[in-house]
N, C-alpha and C positions, 0 to 999 in steps of 0.2 A: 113790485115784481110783475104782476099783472100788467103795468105799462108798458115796463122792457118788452115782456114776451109780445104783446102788441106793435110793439113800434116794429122789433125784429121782424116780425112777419109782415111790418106791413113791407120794408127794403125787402124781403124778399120778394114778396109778390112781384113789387115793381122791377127787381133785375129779374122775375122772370118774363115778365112780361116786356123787357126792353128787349131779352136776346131773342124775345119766340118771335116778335116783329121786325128785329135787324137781320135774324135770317133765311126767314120768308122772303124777305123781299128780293133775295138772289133766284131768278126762280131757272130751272130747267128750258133752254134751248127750247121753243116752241116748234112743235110736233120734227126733231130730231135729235137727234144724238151730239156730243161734242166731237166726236170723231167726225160726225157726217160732215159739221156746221164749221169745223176748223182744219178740213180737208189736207188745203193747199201748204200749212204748215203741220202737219201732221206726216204727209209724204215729203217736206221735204227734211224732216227729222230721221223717217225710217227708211229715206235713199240713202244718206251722207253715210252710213258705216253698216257691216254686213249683221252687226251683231245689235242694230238697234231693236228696241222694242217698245210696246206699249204698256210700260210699267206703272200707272195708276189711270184708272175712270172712272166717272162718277157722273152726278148728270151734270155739274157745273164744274167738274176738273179733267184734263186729261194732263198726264207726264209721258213725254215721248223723249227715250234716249238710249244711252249703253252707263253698263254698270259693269267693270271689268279691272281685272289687272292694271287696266291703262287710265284708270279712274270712272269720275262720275261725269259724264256730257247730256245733261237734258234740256227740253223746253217744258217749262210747265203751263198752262195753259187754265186761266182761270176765269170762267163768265160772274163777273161784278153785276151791281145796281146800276141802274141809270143805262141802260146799254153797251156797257160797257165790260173790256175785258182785260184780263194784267197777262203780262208775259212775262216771265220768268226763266233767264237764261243762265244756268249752272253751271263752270268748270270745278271741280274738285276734285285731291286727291292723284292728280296726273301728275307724274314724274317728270315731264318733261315742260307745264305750265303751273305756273303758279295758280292757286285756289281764285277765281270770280265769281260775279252774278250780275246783270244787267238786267234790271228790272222797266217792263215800261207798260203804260195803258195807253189803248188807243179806245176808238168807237169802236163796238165790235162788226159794225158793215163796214168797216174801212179796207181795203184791197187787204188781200194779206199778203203778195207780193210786197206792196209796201211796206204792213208790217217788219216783215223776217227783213226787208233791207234798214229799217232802222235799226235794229237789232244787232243785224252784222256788222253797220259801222259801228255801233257800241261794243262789239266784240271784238273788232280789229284796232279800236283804240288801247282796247284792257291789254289785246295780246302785246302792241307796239311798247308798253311804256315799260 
């Protein structure tokens, strides 16, 4: 009995100590904000519709989109390891398109003009098929 309760503790210790090191390592946008540091796609989420907004932030998340009648359209917006960042591109819910997501990571200094244009081709193949 004494063994089990050993061994048990000892996997725990170790899953805690895998997730307190796996998610340290995502660390906070140095000395700013994800809104500051993901600017150019953040304005160009909350020009595109009158009703968009900034529905989740954190220091490594931001969701910029509309949540309405007419569905779910977001970008999610999330700083990874290594330098890097995922983007995550939501339809759901809209009456007039069928349910997607187009997921991508880039470097996160990579232009984000470039970004949002990979994206939209990925967006304009979902809507075409």
């Amino acid at each position: 009995m004494t063994t089990v309760l050993l061994i048990l503790a000892i996997v725990f210790f170790a899953l805690f100590l895998y997730f307190r090191i796996s998610t340290s390592d995502v660390q906070k946008p140095a000395d700013c904000d994800m809104r500051k540091k993901y600017s150019t796609l953040v304005e160009h989420m909350l020009s595109g519709h009158r009703e968009a907004r900034i529905m989740k932030e954190t220091g490594t998340e931001i969701v910029v989109g509309v949540d309405n009648y007419g569905g779910y359209t977001a970008l999610h917006i999330q700083q990874e390891t290594g330098n890097m960042v995922r983007l995550v591109y939501v339809v759901k819910n809209n009456p007039t398109v069928r349910s997607f997501l187009v997921e991508k990571r880039f470097r996160d200094n990579m232009d984000q003009n470039l970004m949002l244009g990979e994206i939209l081709v990925e967006v304009q193949h979902k809507l075409n098929r």
